[in-house]
LOMARTOR-328451 format. One record per residue (C-alpha): residue number from 1; x negated, y, z. Coordinates in Angstrom, 1 decimal, m for minus. Example, Ala and Ser with C-alpha at 12.3 -4.5 7.8 and 13.67 -1.06 7.14 Angstrom:
# residues 2
<rec 1 <m12.3 m4.5 7.8>>
<rec 2 <m13.7 m1.1 7.1>>
This chain:
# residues 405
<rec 1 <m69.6 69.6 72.6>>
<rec 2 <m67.9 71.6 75.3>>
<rec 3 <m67.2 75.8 73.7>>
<rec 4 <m68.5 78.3 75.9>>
<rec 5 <m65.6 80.9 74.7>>
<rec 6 <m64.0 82.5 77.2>>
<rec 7 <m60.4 84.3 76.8>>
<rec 8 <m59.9 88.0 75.0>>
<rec 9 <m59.1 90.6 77.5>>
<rec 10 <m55.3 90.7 77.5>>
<rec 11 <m54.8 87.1 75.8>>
<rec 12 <m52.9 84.4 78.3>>
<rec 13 <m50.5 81.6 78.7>>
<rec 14 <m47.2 80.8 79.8>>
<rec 15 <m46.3 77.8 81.4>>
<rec 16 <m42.9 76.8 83.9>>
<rec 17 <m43.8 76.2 87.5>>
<rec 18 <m42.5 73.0 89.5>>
<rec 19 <m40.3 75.5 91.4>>
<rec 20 <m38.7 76.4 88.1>>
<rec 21 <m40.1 79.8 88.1>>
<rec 22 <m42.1 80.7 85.1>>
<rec 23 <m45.9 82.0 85.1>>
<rec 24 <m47.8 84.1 82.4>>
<rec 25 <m51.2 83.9 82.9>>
<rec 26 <m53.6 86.8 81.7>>
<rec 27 <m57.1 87.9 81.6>>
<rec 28 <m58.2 91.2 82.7>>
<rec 29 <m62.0 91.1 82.0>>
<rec 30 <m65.1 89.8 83.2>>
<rec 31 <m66.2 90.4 86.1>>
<rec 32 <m70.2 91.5 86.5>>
<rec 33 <m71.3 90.0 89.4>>
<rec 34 <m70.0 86.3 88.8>>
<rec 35 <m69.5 86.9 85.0>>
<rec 36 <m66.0 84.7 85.3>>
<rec 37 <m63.0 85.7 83.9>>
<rec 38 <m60.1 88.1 86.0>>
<rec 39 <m56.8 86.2 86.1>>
<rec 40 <m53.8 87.5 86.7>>
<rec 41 <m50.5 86.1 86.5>>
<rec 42 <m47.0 87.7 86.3>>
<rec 43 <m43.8 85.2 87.2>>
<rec 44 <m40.5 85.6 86.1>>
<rec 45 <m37.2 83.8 86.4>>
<rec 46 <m37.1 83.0 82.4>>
<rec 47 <m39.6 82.1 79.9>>
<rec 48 <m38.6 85.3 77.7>>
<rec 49 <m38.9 88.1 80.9>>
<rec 50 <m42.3 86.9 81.1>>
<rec 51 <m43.3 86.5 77.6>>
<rec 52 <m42.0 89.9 77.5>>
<rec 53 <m44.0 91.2 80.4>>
<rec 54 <m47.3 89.2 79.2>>
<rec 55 <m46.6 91.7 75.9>>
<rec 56 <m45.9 94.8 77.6>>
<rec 57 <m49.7 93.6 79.7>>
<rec 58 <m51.6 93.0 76.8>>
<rec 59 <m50.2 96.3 75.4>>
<rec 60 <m51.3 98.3 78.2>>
<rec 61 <m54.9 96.5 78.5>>
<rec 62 <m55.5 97.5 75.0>>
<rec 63 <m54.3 101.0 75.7>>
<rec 64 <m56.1 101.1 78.8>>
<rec 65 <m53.4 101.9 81.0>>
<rec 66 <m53.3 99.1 82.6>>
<rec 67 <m52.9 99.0 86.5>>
<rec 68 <m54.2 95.9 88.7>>
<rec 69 <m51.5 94.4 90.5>>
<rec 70 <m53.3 94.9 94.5>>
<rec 71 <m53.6 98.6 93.2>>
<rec 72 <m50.0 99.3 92.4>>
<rec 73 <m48.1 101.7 94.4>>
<rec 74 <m44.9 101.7 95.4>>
<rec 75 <m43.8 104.4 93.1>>
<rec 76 <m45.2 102.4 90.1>>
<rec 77 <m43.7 99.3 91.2>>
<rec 78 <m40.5 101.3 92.0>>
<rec 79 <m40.1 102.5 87.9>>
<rec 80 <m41.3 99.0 86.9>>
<rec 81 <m38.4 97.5 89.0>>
<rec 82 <m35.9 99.6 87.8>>
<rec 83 <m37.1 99.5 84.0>>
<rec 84 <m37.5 95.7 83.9>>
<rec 85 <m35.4 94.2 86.9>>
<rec 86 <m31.6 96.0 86.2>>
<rec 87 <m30.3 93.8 83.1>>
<rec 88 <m27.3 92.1 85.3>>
<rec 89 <m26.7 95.5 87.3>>
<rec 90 <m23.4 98.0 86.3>>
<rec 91 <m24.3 101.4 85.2>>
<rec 92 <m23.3 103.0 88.5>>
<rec 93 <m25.5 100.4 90.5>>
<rec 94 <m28.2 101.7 88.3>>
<rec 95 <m27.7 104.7 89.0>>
<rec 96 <m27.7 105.1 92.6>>
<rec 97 <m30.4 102.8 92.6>>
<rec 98 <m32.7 105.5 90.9>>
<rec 99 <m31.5 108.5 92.8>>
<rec 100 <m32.0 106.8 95.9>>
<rec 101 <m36.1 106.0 95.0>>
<rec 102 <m36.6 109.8 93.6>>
<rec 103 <m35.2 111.3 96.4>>
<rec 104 <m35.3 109.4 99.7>>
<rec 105 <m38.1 106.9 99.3>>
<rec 106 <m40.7 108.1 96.4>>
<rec 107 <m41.6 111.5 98.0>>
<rec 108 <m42.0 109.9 100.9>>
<rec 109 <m44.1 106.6 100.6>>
<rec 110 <m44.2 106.4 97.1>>
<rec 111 <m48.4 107.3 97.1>>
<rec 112 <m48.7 104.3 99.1>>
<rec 113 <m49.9 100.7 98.0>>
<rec 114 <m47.8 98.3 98.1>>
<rec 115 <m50.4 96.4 99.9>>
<rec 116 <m50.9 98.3 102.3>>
<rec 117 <m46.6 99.0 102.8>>
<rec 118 <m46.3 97.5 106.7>>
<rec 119 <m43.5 97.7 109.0>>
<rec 120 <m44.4 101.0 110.9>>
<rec 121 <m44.7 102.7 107.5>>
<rec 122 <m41.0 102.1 106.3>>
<rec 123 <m39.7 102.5 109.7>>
<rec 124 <m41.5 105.9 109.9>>
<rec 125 <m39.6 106.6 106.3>>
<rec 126 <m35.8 105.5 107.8>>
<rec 127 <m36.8 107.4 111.5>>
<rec 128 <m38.0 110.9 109.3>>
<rec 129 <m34.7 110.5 106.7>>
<rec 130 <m32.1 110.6 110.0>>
<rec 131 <m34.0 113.2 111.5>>
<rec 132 <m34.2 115.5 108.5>>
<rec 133 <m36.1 118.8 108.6>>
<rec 134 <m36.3 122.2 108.2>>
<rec 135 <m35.3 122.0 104.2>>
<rec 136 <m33.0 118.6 104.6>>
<rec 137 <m30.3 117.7 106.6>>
<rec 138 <m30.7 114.2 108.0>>
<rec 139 <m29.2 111.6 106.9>>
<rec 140 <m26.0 109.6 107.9>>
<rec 141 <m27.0 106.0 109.3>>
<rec 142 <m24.8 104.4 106.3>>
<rec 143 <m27.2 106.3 103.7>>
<rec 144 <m30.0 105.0 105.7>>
<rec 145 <m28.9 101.8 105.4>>
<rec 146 <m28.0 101.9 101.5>>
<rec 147 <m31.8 102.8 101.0>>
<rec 148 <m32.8 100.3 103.1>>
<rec 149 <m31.0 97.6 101.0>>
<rec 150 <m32.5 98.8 97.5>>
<rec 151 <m36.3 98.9 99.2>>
<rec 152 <m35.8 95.7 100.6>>
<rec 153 <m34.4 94.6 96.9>>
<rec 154 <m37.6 95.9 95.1>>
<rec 155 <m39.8 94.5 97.8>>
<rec 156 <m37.6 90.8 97.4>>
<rec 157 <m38.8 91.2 93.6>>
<rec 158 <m42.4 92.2 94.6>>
<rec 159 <m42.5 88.6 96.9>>
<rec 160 <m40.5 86.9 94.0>>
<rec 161 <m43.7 87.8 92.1>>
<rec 162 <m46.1 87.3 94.4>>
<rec 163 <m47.7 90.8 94.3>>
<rec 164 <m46.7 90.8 98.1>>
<rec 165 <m46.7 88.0 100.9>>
<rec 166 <m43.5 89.0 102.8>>
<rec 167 <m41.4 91.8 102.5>>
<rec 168 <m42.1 94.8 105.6>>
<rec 169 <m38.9 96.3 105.6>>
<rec 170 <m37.3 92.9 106.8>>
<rec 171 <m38.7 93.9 110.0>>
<rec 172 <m37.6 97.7 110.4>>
<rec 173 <m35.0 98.7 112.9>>
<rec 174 <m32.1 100.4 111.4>>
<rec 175 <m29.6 102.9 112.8>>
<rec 176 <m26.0 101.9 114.0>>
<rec 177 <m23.2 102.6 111.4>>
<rec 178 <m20.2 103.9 112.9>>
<rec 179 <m17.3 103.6 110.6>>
<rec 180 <m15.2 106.8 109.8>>
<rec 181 <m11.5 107.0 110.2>>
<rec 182 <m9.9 106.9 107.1>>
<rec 183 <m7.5 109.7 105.8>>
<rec 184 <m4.5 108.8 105.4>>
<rec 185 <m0.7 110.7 105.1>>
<rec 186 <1.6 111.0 107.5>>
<rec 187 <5.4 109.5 106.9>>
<rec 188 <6.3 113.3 106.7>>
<rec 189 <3.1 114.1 104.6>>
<rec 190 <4.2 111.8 102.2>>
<rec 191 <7.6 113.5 102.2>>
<rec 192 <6.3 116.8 101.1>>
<rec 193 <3.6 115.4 99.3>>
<rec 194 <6.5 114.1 97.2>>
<rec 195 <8.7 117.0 96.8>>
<rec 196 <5.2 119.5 95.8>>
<rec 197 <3.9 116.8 93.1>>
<rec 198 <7.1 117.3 90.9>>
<rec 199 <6.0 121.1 90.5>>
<rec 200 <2.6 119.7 89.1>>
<rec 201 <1.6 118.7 85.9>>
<rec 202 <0.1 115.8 87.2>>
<rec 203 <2.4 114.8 89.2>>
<rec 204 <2.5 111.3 87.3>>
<rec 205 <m0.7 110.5 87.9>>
<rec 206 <m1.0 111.6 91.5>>
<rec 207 <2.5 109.5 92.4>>
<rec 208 <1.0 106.5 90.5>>
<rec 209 <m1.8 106.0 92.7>>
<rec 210 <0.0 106.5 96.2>>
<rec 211 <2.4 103.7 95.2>>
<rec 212 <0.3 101.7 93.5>>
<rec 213 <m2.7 101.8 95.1>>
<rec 214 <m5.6 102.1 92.3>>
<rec 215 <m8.6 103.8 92.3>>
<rec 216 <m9.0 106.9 90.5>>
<rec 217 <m10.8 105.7 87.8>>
<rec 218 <m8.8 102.7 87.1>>
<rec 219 <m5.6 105.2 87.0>>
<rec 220 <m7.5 107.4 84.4>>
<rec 221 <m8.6 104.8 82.3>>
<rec 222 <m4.8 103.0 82.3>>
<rec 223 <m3.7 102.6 78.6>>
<rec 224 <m0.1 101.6 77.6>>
<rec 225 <m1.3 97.8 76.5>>
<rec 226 <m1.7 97.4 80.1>>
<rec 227 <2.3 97.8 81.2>>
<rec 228 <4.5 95.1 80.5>>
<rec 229 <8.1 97.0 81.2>>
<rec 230 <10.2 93.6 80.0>>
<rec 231 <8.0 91.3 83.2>>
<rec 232 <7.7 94.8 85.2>>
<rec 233 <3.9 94.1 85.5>>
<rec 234 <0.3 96.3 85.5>>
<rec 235 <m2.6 94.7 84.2>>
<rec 236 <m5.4 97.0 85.9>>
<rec 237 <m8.5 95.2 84.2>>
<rec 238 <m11.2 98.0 83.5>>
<rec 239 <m11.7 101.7 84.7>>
<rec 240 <m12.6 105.1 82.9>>
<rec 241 <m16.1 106.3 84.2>>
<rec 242 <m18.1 109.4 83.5>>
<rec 243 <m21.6 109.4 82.4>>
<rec 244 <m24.2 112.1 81.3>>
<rec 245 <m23.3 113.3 77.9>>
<rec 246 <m26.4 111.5 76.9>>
<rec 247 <m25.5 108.1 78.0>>
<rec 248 <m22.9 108.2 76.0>>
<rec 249 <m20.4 110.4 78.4>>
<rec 250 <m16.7 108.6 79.5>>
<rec 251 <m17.3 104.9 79.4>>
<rec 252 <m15.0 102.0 79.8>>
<rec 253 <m16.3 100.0 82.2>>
<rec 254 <m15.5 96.5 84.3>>
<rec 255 <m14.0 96.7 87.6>>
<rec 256 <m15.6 97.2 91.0>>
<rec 257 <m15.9 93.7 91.5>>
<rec 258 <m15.1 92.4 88.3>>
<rec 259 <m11.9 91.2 90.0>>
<rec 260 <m9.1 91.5 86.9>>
<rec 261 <m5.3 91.7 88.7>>
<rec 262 <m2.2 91.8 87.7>>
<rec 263 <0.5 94.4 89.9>>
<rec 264 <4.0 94.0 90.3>>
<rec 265 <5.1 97.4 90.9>>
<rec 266 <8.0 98.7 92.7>>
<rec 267 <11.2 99.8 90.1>>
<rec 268 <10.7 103.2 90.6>>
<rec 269 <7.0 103.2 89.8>>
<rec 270 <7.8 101.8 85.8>>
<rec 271 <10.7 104.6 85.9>>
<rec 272 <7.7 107.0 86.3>>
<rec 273 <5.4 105.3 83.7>>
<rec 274 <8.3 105.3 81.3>>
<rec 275 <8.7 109.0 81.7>>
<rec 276 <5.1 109.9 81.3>>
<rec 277 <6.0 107.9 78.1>>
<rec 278 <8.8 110.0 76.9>>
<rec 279 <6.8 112.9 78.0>>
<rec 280 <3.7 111.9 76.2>>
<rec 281 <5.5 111.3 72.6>>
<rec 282 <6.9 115.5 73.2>>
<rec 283 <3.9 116.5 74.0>>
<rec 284 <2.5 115.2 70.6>>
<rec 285 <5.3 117.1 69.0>>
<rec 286 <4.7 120.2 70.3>>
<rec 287 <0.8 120.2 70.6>>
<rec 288 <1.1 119.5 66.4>>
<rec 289 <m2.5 119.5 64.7>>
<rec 290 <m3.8 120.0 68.0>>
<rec 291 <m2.8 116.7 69.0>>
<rec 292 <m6.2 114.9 70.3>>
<rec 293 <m4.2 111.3 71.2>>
<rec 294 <m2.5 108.4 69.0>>
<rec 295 <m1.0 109.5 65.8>>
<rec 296 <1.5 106.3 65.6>>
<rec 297 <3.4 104.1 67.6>>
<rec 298 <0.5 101.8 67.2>>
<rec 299 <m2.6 103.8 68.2>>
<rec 300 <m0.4 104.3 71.4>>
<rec 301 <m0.1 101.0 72.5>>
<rec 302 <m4.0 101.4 73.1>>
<rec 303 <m3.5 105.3 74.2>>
<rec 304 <m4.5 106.3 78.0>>
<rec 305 <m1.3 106.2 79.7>>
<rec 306 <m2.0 109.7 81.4>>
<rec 307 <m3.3 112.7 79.1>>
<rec 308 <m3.3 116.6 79.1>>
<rec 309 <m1.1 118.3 76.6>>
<rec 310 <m3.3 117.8 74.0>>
<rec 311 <m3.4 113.9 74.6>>
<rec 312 <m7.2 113.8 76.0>>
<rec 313 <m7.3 111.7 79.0>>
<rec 314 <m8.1 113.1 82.5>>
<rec 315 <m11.0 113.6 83.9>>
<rec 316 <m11.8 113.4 87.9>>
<rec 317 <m12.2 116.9 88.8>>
<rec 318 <m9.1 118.3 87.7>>
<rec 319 <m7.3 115.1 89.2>>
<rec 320 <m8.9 116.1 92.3>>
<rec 321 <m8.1 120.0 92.1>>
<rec 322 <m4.5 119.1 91.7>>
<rec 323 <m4.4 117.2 94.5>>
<rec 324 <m6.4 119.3 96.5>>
<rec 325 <m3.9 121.8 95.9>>
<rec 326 <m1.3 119.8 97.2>>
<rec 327 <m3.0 118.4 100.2>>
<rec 328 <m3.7 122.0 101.7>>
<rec 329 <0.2 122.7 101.3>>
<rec 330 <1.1 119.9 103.7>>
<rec 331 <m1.9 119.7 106.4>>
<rec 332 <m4.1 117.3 104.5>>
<rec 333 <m7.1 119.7 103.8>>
<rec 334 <m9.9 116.9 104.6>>
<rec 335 <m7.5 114.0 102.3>>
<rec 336 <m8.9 113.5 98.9>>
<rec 337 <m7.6 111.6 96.3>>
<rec 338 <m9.1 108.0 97.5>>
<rec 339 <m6.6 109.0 100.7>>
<rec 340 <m3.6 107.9 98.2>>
<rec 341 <m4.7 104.7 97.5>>
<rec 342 <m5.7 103.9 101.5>>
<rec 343 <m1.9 105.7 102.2>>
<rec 344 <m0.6 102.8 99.7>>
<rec 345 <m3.0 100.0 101.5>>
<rec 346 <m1.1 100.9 105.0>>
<rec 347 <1.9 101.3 104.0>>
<rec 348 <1.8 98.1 102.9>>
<rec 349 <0.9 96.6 106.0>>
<rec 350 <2.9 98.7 107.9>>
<rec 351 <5.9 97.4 106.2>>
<rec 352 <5.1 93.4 106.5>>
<rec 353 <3.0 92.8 103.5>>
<rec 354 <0.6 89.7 104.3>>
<rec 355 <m2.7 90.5 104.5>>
<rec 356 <m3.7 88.4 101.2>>
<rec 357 <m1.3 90.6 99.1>>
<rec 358 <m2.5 93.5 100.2>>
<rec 359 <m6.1 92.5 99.2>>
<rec 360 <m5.0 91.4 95.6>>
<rec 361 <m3.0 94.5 95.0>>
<rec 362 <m6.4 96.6 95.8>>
<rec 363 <m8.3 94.6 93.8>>
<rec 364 <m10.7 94.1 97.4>>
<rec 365 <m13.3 90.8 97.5>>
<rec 366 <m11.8 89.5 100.3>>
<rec 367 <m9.2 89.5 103.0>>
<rec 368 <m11.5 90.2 105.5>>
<rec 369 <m12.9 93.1 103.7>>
<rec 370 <m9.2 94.4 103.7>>
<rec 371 <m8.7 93.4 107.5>>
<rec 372 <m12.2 95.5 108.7>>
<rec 373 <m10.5 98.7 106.5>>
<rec 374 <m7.2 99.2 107.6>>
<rec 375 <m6.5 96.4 110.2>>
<rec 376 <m7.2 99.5 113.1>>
<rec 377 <m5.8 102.1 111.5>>
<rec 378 <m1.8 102.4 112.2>>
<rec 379 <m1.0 102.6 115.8>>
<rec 380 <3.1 101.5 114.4>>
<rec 381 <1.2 98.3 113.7>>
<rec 382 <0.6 97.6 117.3>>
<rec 383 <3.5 98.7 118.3>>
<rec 384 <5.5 96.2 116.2>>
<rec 385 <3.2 93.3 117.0>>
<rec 386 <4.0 93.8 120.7>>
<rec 387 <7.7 94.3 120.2>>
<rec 388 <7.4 90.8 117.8>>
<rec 389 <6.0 89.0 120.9>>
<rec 390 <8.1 90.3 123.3>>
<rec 391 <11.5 89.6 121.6>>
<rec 392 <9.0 85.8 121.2>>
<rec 393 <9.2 85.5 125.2>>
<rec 394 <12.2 87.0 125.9>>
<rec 395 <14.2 84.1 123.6>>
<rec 396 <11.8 81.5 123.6>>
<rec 397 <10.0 81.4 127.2>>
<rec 398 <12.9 82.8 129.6>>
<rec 399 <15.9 81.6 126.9>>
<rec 400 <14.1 78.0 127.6>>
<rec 401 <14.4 79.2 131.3>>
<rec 402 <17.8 79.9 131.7>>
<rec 403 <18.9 77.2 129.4>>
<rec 404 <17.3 74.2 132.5>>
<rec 405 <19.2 75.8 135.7>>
């Protein structure tokens, strides 16, 4: 005999689709005018993100806080995305992910369905942030766009989960980027920029980057394993990042791109790391019980390469004051320190490095990434390319010439 029981509120099932996604099925209630049961399902690219969800569900339909998936608004959907959605994004990603949604797209649509989200909606959001108002400034198109790109992620994930049909900002109009001229030093910048830093206290530092040409981070998170002085190599494999001092505060972390590489530095550069060396183990010395570093030879083999007089590493601010400092001195008031490491980048092309070296050395993605940067900015470079081709003709095209007569 057939049973007439119908499903709990909150119970369901989980099953794996033919297009490999997974499904949880659930029951909301009954509904009174047909007296069948309200399904919902929830879809997930693993069996344990949607068991997981199904649980988090049932919890909130016995708490009655549950929310009906054609009444969720884009704020809720916005804190479910980021709660649930961000376990193979980097802390930073993270991040700017939720301080882009609380300020630039929450206050603005964030009361809306996501059912009801359409094109003109979003498009209103991206025409109002550029514009700005009385209390904001408008925004740059490249911030535009970065918002653009994490709505249009959490809308992706709304489709992936069928809460949405298509995804409305696909079909928004975005501003033109215009790419800034990168700072960069002069050849006689760099001279004086030279003979300041050895007045400074971080002068190490500061000259480690410019002829090195690592970020900030990956320069303040350096530790001695990382130099090989016998090969005269780097190993740049992880960078030093702050956090909130309740998310734990300085934080090793993986690369930009998770891109390990391995620098062969100029002679002069290890002569600098080996004093910082020498002038590290004095430092302990003097600084006595105060000493906040390695306490043997040991412990500093995993040390941070740069420290304060106390042995503490650096941290970003003060990096940026000295250099700051600097930079006024020789005509570089808008340079910051990122302007070291692109100084480095055309430098190196300026002086014959081939594009794909260049690109390893700064730890870039690709060439091409490397070519769009800097492959514009020296005016020397032109200059040589059209002297290259001219010395071409004048002994290949009018040699050949002269040679038949």
């Amino acid at each position: 005999m057939r049973s007439n029981t119908k499903n709990a509120k909150g119970s369901g099932t989980i099953r794996k689709r033919s297009d490999g996604r997974w499904e949880a099925r659930y029951t909301t209630g009954i509904d009174p005018k047909t007296g069948k049961q309200i399904q919902k399902s929830v879809y997930g690219k693993t069996q344990k993100a949607v068991r997981q969800r199904l649980t988090e569900i049932t919890a909130e339909l016995d708490a009655g806080t549950y929310i009906p998936l054609e009444r969720t608004t884009v704020k809720q959907w916005l804190e479910i995305w980021l709660n649930e959605y961000m376990g193979d994004k980097k802390y930073g990603t993270v991040r700017n992910y939720k301080n882009v949604c609380k300020y630039h797209i929450i206050p603005y649509i964030g009361q809306y369905r996501l059912s009801d989200l359409k094109p003109h909606v979003i498009q209103s959001l991206y025409n109002q942030l550029q514009r700005g108002d009385d209390e904001k400034k408008g925004l740059s198109a490249k911030t535009i766009h970065n918002v653009h790109g994490v709505l249009s992620k959490a809308l992706n994930q709304a489709v992936w989960n069928e809460m949405i049909r298509t995804n409305p900002a696909t079909l928004t109009t975005l501003p033109r980027k215009t790419r800034k001229d990168i700072q960069t030093l002069t050849d006689a910048q760099i001279q004086m920029f030279s003979a300041l830093v050895e007045e400074d206290s971080y002068k190490a530092i500061l000259k480690f980057i410019l002829f090195s040409g690592v970020r900030e981070s990956e320069a303040i998170g350096l530790t001695w394993d990382c130099i090989d002085f016998e090969r005269g190599s780097i190993r740049i494999y992880r960078q030093l990042l702050k956090r909130s001092k309740s998310e734990g505060g300085y934080t090793f972390a993986s690369l930009k791109n998770d891109k390990e590489r391995l620098l062969t530095p100029p002679p002069i550069l290890l002569s600098i790391l080996k004093e910082q060396k020498v002038l590290q183990m004095q430092q302990r010395i003097k600084a006595g019980p105060a000493w906040k570093g390695w306490n043997s030879p040991e412990e500093q083999k995993n040390w941070f390469v740069f420290t304060t007089e106390l042995g503490d590493h650096y941290c970003p601010q003060t990096v940026y004051a000295h250099f700051k400092k600097i930079a006024k001195k020789i005509g570089a008031e808008n340079a910051n320190v990122h302007s070291l490491r692109h100084t480095y980048a055309v430098l190196c092309l300026q002086n014959g490095d081939d594009v794909k070296t260049v690109q390893s050395n700064l730890g870039h993605a690709t060439a091409a990434f490397t070519l769009d940067v800097y492959g514009h900015v020296s005016e020397k470079m032109k200059q040589d390319s059209a002297d290259r081709m001219e010395a071409y003709i004048q002994n290949t095209v009018y040699g050949k010439k002269i040679q038949n007569r």
